[in-house]
N, C-alpha and C positions, 0 to 999 in steps of 0.2 A: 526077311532081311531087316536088320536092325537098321532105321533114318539115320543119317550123316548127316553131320551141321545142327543137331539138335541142341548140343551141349554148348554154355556159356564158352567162352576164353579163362584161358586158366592161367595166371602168376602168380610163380612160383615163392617170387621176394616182392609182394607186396609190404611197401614201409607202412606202419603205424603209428602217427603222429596224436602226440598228446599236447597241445597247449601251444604248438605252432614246434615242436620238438621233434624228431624223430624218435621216437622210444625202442622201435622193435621191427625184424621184418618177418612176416607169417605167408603161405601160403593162401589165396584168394580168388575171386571171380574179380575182384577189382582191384585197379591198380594200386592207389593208394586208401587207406583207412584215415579217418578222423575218428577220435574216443573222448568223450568227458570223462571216463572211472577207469582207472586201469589199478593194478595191483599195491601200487604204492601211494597212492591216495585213498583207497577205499577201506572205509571206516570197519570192517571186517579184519582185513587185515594188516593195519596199523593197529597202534594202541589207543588210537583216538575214540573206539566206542566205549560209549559208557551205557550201565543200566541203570534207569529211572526207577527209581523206586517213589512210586506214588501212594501217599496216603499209608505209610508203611505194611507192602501189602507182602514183601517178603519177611519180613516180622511176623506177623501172622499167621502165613503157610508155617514158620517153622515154627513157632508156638503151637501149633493145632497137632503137628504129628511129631513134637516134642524130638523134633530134631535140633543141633548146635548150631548155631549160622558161623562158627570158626571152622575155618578148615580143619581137616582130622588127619 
């Protein structure tokens, strides 16, 4: 016989609050979520990340295998 009572409490519309907001409600063990990153801040997927190019080291790569660094 499988224990009874084993399993957490489960809500269904737990809110998910970003920056004192509600942003979203998702299925949970707990009632409410707090989040620092959620999908419209996170530098992935905004345009905000950029790539460093240090000591021009993508110059390089493509000089060595005499590829174009313009799109094609």
């Amino acid at each position: 016989m499988p224990k009874s009572e084993i399993h957490p409490k489960w809500f269904p519309n737990s809110a998910v609050y970003y920056d004192g907001k509600q942003i979203c409600t998702v299925g949970s063990t707990k009632k409410e979520l707090q989040v620092d990153i959620w999908l419209q801040n996170h530098p992935f997927y905004s345009v905000s990340q950029t790539i460093i190019d240090s000591e021009g080291r993508v110059e390089r790569f493509m000089k060595k295998y005499g590829l174009n660094s313009k799109k094609q």
